[in-house]
N, C-alpha and C positions, 0 to 999 in steps of 0.2 A: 882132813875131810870135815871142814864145818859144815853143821848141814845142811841140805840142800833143799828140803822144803822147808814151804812158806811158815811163818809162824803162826798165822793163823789153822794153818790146818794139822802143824803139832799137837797146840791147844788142844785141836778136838779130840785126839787122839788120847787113849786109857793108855796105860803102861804098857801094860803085856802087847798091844799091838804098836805100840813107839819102840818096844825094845825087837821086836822080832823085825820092824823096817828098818830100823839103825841098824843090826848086825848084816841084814844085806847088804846094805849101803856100803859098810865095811869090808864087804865080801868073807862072812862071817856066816856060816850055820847057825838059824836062827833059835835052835833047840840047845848052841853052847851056852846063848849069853842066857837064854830062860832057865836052863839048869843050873847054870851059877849063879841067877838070882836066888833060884830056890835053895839050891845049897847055904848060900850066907844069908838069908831070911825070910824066906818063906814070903816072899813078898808084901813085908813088913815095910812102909815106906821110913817108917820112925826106928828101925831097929836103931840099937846100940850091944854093941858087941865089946870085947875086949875090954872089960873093965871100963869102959863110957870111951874107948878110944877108937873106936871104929865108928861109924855111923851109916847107917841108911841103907837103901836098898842092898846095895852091893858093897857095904862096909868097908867106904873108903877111912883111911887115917887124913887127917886132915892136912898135915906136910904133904902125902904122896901126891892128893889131889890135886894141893897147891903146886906143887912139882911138876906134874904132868900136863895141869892147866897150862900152865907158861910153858912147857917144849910144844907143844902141840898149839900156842895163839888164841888159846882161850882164857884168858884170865877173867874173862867177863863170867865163867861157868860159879857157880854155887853148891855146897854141897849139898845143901841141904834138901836140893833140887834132883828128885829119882830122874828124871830125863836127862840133867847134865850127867848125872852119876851114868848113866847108862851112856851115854854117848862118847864122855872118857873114856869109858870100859872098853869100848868095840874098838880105840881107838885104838888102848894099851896093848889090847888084846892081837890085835891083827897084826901089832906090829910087835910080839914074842913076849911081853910085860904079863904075862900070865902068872908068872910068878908072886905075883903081890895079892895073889888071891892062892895062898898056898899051899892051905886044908882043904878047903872043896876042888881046888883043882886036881890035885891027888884023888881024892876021891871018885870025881867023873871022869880020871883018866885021860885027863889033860897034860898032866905033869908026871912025870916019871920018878 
């Protein structure tokens, strides 16, 4: 699911409403991927977690991103970028990769 609008009107788009049209897009509730924002940072776009090994919105590790960027034909995606981060996210997510988000997923009752 690369996505499907234009770029220009991502751009215009603040996070919090780029992450709740990605999760549709996704066919995702758009209240998962906001609450796992918040659980891994509070909607910190610069967080760093795990002793400087996670980073950003939704505290990817830089291998998994790398990893998933390329199964999914995105290699062009960045981490450093909260909208690519979040658009992996909906992607990993939809498709059962919840697990890489382990402690908030627990948490919100994602994960058993």
């Amino acid at each position: 699911m690369p996505h499907t609008l234009p770029l220009e009107e991502r751009k215009a788009m603040d996070v919090k409403e780029f992450a709740e049209r990605t999760a549709r897009e996704a066919g995702l509730r758009p209240d998962l991927i906001q609450n796992l924002i918040r659980c891994e940072s509070e909607w910190k776009l610069d967080a760093k977690g795990d002793n400087g090994a996670s980073y950003g919105i939704l505290q990817f590790k830089a291998p998994t991103f790398a990893l998933f960027s390329k199964k999914y034909g995105l290699e062009d995606l960045e981490i450093e970028n909260p909208y690519h981060q979040i658009e992996l996210a909906s992607l990993m997510i939809r498709d059962g990769y919840i697990i890489h988000w382990k402690n908030c997923g627990k948490k919100l009752g994602l994960i058993k």
